[in-house]
Backbone as JSON Lines, residues from 0, in Angstrom:
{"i":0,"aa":"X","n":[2.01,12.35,24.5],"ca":[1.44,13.13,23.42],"c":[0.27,12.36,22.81]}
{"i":1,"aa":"X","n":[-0.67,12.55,22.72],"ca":[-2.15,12.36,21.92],"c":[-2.0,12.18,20.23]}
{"i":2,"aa":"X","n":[-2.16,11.37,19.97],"ca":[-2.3,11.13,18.89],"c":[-3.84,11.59,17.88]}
{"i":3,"aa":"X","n":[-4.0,11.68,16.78],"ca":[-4.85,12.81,16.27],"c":[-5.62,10.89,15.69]}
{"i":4,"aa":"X","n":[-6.63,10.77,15.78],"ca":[-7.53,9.77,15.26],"c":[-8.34,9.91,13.91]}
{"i":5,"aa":"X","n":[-8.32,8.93,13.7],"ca":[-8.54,8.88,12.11],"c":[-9.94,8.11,11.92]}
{"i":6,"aa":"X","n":[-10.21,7.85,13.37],"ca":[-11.54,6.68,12.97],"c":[-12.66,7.17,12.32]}
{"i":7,"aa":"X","n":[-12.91,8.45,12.18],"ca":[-14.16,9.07,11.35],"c":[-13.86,9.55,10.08]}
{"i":8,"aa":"X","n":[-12.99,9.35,9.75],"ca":[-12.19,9.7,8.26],"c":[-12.64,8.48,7.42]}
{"i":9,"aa":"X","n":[-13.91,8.15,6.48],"ca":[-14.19,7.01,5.89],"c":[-13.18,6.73,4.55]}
{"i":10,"aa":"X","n":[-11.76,6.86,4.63],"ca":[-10.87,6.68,3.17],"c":[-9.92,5.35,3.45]}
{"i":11,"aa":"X","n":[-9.63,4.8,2.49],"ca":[-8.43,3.78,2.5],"c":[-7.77,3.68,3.44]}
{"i":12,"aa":"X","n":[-6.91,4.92,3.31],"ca":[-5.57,5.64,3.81],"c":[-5.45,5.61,4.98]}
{"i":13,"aa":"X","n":[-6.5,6.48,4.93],"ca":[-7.09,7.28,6.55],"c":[-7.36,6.04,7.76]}
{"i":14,"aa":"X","n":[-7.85,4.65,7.57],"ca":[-8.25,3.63,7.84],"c":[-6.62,2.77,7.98]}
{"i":15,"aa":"X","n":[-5.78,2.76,7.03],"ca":[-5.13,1.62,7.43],"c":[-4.04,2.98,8.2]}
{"i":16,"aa":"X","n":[-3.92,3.91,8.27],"ca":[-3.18,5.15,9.16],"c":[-3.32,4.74,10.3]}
{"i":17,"aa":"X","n":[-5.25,4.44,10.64],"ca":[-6.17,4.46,12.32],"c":[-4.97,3.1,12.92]}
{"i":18,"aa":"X","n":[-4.7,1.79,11.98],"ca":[-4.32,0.92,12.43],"c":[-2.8,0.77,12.19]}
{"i":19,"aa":"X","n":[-1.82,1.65,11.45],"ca":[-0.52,1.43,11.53],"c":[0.45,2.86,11.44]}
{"i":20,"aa":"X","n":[-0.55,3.48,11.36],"ca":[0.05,5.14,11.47],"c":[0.88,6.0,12.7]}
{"i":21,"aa":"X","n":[0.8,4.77,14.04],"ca":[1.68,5.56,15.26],"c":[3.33,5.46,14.83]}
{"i":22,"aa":"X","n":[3.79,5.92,15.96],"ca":[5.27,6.02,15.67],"c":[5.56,4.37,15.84]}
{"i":23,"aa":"X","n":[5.28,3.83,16.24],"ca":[5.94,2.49,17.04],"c":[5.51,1.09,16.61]}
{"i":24,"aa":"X","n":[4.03,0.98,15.97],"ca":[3.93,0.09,14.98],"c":[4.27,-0.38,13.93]}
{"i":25,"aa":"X","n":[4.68,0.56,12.97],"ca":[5.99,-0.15,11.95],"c":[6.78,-0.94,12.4]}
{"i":26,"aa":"X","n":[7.61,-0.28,13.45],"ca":[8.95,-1.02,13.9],"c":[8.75,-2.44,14.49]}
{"i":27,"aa":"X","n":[7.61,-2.16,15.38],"ca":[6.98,-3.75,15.83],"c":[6.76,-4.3,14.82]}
{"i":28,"aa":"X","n":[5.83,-4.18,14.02],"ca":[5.56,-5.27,12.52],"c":[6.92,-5.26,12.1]}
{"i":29,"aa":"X","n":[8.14,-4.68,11.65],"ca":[9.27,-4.99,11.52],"c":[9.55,-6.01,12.2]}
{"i":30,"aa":"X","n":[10.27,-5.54,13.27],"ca":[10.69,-6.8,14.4],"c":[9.96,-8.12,14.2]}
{"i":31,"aa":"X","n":[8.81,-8.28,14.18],"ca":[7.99,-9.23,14.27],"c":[8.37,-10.5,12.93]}
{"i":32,"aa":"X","n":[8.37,-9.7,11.13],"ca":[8.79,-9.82,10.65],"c":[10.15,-10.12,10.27]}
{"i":33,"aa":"X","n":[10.81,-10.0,10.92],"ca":[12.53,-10.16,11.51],"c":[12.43,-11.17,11.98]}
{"i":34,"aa":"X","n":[11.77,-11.97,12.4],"ca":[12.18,-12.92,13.76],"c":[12.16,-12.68,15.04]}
{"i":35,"aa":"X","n":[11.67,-11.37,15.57],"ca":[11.27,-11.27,16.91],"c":[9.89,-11.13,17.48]}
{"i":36,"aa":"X","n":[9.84,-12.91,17.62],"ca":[8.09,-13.08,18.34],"c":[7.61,-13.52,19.26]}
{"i":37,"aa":"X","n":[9.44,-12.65,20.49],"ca":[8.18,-12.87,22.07],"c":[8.58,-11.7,22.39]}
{"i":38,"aa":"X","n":[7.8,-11.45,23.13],"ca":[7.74,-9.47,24.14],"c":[8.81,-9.25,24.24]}
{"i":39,"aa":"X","n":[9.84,-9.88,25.09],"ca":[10.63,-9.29,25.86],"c":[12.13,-9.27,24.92]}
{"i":40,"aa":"X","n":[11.79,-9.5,23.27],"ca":[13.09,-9.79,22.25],"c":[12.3,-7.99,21.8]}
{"i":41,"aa":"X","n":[10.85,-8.17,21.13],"ca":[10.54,-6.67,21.07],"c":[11.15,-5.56,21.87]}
{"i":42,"aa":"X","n":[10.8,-5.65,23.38],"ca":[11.46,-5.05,23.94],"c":[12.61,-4.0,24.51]}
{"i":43,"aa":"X","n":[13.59,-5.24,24.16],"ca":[14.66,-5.33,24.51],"c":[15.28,-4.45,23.2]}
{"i":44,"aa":"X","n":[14.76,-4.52,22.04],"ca":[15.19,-4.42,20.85],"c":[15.09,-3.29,20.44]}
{"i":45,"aa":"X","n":[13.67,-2.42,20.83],"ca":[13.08,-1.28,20.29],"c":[13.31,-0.11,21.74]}
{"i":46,"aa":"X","n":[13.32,-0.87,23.01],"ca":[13.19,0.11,24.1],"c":[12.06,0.73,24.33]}
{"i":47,"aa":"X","n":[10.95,-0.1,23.85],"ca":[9.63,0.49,24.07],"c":[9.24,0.07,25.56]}
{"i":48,"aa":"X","n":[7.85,0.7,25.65],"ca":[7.63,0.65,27.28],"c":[6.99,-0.74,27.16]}
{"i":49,"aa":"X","n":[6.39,-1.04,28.1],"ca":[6.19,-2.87,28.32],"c":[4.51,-2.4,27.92]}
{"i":50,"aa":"X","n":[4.01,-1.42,28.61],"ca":[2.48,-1.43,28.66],"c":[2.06,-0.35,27.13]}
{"i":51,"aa":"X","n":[2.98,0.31,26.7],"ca":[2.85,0.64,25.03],"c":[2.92,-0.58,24.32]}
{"i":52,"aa":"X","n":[3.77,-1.37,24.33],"ca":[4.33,-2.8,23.26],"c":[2.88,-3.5,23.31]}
{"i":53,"aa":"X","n":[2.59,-4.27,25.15],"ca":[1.31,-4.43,24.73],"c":[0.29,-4.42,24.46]}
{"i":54,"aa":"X","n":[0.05,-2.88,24.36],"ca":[-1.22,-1.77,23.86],"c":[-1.35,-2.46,22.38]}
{"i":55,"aa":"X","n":[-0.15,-2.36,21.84],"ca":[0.11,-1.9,20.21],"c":[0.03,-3.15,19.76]}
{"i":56,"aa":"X","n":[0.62,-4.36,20.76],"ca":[0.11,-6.02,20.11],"c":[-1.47,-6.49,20.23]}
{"i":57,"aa":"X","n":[-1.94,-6.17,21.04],"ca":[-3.39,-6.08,21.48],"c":[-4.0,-5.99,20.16]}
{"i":58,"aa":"X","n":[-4.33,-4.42,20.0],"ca":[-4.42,-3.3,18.81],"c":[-4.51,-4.25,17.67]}
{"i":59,"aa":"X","n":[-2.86,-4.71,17.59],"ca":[-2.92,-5.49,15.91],"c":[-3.37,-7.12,15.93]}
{"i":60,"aa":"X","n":[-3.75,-7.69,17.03],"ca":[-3.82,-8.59,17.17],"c":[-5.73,-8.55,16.69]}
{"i":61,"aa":"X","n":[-6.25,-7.49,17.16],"ca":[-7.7,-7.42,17.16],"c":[-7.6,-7.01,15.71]}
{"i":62,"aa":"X","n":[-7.05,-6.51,15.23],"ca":[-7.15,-6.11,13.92],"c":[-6.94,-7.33,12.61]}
{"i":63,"aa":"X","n":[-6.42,-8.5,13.3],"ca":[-6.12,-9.45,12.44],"c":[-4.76,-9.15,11.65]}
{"i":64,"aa":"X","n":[-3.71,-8.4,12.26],"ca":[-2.52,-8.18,11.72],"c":[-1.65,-9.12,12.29]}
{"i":65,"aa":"X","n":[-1.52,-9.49,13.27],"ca":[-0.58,-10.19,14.03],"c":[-1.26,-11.57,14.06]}
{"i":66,"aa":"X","n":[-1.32,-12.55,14.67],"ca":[-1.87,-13.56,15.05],"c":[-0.43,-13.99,16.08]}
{"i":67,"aa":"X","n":[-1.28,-14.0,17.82],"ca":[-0.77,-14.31,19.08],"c":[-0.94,-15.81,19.78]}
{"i":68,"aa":"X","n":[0.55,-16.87,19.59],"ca":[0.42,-17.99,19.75],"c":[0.63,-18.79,21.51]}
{"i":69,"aa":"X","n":[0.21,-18.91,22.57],"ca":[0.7,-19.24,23.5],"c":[1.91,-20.14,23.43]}
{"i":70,"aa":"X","n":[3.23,-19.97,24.13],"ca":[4.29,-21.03,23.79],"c":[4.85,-21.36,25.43]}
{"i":71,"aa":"X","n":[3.84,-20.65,26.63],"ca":[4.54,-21.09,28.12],"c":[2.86,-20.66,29.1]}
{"i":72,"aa":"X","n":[2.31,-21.53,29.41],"ca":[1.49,-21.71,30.44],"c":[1.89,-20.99,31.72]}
{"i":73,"aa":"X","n":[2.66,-21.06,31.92],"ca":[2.86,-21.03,33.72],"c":[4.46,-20.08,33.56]}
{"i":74,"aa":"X","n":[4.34,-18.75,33.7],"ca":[3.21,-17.86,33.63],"c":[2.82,-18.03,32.04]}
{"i":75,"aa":"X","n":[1.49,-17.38,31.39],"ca":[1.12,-17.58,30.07],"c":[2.27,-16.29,29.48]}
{"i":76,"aa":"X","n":[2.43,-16.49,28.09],"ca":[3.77,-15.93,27.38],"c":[3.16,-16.17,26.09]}
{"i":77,"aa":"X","n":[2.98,-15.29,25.13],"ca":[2.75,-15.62,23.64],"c":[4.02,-15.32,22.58]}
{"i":78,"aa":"X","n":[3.41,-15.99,21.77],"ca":[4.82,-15.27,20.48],"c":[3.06,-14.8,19.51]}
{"i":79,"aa":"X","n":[4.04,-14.31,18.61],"ca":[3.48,-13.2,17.55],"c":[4.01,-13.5,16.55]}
{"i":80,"aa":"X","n":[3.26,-13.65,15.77],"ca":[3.64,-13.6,13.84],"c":[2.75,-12.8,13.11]}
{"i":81,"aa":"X","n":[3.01,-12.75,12.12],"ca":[2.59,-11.75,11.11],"c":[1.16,-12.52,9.91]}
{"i":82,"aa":"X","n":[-0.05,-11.93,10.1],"ca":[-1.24,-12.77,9.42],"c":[-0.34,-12.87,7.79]}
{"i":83,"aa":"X","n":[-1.47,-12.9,7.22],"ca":[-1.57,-12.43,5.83],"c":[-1.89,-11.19,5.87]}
{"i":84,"aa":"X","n":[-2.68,-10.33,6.41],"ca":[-2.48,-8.9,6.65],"c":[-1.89,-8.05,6.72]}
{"i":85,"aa":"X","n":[-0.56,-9.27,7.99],"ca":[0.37,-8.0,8.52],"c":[1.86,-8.74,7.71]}
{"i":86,"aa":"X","n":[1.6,-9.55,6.7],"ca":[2.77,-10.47,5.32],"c":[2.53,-9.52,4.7]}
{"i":87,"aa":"X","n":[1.33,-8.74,3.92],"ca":[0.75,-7.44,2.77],"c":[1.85,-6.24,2.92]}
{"i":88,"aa":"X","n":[1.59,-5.9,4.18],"ca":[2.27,-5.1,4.74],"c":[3.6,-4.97,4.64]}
{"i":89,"aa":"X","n":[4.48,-6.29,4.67],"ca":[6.03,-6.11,4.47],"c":[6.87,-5.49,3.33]}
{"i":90,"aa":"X","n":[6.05,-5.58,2.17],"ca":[6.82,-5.11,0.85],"c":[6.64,-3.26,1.17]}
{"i":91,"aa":"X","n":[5.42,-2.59,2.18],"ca":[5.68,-1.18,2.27],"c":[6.73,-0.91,3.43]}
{"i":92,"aa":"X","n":[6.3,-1.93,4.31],"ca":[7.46,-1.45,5.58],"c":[9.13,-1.65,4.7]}
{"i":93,"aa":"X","n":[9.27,-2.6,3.63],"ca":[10.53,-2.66,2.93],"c":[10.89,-1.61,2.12]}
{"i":94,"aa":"X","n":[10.3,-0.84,1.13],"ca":[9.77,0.51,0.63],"c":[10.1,1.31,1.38]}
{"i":95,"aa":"X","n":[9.48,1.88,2.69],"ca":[9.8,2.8,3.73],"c":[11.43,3.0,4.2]}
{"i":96,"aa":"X","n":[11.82,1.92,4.63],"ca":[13.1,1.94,4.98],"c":[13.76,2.31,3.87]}
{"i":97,"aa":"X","n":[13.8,1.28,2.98],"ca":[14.54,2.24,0.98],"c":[14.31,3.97,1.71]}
{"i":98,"aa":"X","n":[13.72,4.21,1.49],"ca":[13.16,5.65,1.34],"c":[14.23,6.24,2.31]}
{"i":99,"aa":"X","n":[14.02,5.68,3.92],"ca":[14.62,6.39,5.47],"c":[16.23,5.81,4.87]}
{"i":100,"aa":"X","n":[16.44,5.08,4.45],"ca":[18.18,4.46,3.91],"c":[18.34,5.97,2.73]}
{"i":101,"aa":"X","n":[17.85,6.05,1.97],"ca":[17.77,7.13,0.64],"c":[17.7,8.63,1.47]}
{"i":102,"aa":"X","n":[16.93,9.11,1.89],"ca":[16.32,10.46,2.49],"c":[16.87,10.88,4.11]}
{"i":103,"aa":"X","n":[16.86,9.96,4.6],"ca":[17.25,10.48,6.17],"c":[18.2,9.09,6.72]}
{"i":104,"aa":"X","n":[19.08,8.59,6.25],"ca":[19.69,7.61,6.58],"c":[20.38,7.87,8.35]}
{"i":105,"aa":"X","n":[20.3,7.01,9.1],"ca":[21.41,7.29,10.33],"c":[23.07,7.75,10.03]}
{"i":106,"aa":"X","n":[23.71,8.2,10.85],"ca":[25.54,7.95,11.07],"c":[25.29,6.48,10.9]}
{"i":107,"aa":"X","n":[26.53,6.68,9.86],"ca":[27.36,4.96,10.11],"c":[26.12,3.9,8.67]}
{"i":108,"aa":"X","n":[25.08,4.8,8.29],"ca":[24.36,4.57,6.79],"c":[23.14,2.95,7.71]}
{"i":109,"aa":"X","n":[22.92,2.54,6.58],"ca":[21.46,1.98,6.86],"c":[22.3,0.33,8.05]}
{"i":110,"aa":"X","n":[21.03,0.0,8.59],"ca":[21.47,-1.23,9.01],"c":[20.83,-2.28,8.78]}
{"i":111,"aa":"X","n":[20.04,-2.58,8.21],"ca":[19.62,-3.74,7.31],"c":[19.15,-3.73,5.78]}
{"i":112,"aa":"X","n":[19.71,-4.63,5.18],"ca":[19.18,-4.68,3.89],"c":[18.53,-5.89,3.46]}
{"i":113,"aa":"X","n":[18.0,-5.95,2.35],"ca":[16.75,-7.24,2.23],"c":[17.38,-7.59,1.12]}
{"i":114,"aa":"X","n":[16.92,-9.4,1.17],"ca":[17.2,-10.23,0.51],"c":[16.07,-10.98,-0.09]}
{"i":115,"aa":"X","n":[16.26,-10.95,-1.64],"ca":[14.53,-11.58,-2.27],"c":[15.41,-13.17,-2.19]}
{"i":116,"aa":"X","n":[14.49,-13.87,-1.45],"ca":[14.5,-15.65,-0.79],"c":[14.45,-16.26,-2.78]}
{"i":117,"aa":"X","n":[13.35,-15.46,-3.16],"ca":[13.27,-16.27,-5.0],"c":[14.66,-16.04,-5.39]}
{"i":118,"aa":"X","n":[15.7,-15.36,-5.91],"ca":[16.75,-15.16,-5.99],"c":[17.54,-14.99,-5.42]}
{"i":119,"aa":"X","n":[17.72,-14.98,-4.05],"ca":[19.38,-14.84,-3.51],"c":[19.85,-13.38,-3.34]}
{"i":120,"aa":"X","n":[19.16,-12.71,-4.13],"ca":[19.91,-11.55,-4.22],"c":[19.35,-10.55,-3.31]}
{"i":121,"aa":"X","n":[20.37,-9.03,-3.01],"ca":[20.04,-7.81,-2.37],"c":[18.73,-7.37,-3.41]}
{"i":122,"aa":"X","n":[17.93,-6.46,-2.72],"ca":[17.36,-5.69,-3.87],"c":[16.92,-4.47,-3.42]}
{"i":123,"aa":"X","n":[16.72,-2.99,-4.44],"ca":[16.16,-2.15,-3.95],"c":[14.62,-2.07,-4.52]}
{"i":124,"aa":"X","n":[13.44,-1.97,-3.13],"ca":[12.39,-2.23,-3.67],"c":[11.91,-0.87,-4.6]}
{"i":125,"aa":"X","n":[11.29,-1.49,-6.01],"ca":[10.47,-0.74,-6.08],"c":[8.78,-1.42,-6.47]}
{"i":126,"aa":"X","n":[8.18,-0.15,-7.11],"ca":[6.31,-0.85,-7.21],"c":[6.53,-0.12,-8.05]}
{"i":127,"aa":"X","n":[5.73,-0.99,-9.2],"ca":[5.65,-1.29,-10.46],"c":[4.12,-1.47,-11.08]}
{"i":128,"aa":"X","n":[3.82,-1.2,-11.7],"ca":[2.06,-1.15,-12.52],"c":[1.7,-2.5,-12.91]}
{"i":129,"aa":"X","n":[0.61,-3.08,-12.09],"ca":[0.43,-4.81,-12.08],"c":[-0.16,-4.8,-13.94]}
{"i":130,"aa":"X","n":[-0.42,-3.77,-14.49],"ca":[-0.78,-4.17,-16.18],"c":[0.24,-4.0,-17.04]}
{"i":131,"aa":"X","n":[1.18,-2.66,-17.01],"ca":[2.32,-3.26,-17.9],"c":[3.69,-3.5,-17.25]}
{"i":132,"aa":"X","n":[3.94,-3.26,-16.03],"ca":[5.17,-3.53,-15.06],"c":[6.22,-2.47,-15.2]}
{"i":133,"aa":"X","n":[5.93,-1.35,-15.46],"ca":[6.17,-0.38,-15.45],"c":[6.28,0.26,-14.46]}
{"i":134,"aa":"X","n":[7.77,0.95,-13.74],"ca":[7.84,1.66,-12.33],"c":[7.23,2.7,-12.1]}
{"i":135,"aa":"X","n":[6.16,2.42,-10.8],"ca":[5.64,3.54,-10.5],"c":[6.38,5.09,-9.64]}
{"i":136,"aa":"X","n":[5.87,6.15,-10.2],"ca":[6.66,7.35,-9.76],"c":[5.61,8.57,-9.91]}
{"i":137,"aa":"X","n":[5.82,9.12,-9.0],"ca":[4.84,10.63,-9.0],"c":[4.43,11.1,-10.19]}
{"i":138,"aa":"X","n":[5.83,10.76,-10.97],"ca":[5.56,11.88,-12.37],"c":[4.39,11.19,-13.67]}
{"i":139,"aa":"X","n":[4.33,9.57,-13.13],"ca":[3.5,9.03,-14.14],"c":[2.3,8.26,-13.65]}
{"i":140,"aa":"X","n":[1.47,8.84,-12.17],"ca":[0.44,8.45,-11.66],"c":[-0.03,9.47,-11.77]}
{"i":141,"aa":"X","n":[-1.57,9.58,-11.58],"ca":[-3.22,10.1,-10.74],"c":[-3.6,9.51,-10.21]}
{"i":142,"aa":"X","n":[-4.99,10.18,-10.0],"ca":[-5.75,9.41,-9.34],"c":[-6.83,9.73,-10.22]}
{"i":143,"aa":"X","n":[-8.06,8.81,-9.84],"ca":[-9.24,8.45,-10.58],"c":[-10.34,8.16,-9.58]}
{"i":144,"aa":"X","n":[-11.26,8.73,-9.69],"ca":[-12.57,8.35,-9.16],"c":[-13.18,7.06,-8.92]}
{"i":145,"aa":"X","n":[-13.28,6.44,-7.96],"ca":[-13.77,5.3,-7.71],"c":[-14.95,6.11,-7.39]}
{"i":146,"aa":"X","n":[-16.23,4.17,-6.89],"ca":[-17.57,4.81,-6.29],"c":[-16.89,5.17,-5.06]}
{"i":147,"aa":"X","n":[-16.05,4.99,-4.43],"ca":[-15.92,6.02,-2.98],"c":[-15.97,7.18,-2.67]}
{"i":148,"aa":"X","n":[-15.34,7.64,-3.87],"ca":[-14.83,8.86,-4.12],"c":[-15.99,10.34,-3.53]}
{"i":149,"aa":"X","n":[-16.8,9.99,-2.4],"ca":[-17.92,10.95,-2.04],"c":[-17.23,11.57,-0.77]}
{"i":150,"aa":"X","n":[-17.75,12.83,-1.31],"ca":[-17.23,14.05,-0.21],"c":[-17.33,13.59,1.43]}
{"i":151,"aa":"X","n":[-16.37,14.03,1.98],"ca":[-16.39,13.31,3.08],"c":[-14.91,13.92,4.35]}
{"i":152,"aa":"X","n":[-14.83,13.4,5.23],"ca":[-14.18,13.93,5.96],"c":[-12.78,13.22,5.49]}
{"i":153,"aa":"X","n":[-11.78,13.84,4.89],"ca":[-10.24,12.99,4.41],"c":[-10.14,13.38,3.41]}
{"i":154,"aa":"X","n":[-11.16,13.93,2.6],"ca":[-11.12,13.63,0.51],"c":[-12.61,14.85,0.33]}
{"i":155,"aa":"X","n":[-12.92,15.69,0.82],"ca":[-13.84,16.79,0.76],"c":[-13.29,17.8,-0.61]}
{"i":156,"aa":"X","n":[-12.29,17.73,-0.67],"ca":[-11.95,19.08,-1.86],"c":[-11.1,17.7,-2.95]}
{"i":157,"aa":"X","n":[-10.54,16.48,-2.67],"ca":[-9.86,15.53,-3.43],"c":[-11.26,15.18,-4.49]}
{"i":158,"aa":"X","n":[-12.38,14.65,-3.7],"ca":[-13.41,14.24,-4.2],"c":[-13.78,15.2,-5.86]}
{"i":159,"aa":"X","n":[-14.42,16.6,-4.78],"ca":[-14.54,17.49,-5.82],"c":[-13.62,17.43,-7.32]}
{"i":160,"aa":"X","n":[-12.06,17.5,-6.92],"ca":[-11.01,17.84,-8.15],"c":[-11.42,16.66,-8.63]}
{"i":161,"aa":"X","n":[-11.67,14.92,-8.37],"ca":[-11.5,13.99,-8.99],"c":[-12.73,13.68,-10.01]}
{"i":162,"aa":"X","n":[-13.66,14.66,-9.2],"ca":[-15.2,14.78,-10.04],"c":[-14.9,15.21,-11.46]}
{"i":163,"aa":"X","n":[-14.37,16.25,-11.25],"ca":[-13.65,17.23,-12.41],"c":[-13.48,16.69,-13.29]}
{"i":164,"aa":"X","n":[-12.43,16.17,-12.59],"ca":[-11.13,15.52,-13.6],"c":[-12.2,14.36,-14.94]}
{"i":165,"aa":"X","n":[-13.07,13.83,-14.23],"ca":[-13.63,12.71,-15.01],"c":[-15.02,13.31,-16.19]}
């Protein structure tokens, strides 16, 4: 199945979608994040195909999400870790799952839960307003016009309302 491309869509969203929006990249940046950082632990783990896995490490590797370490010459073999890019990333992939544990959980309920390393403890994530720390929720966000905010392919009628709005 073809995936619908986002590369002419000039928005945030639309942009970090182009680079983590397939079905199968989360779960890799998961895994990866987990402790699984050679191919054949990915693999083995997710049941992905060998020449998808390393499409999708390629992909994030060029993107500066991953960073790919050689650890066996003969044959060559890399491991994979997670940049500072694809570290940003973990508090939404932690978020997401909350959500798939909350909304569409499996039989038999979630199978991993996270532990904040600063405290010891379980936690359920949430995001919070970096000025007064206040939980963020549908009912007490907008949005606001940045200079981006120009009509465009992603945000053509968003643009307009946000014009409005200001």
């Amino acid at each position: 199945m073809q995936r619908t491309s986002f590369k002419n869509m000039r928005r945030s969203l639309a942009q970090a979608l182009e680079l983590i929006g397939d079905w199968w990249t989360p779960l890799i940046l998961r895994d990866v994040f987990l402790g699984l950082h050679r191919f054949d632990e990915v693999v083995e783990n997710l049941g992905i195909s060998r020449n998808l896995l390393a499409r999708r490490l390629a992909m994030l590797a060029t993107h500066k999400i991953i960073a790919r370490k050689v650890y066996s010459r003969r044959p060559v073999r890399y491991e994979y870790r997670l940049t500072a890019a694809g570290e940003e990333l973990v508090p939404i992939l932690v978020a997401l799952t909350a959500w798939g544990d909350r909304w569409s959980a499996p039989p038999g309920g979630a199978a991993i839960e996270f532990v904040h390393t600063a405290c010891g403890h379980r936690f359920a994530p949430s995001i919070v307003c970096s000025q007064c720390g206040e939980e963020i929720d549908a009912a007490t966000t907008v949005g606001a016009a940045r200079p981006g905010a120009k009509s465009g392919p992603g945000v053509t009628v968003i643009a307009r309302k946000l014009a409005q709005a200001t």
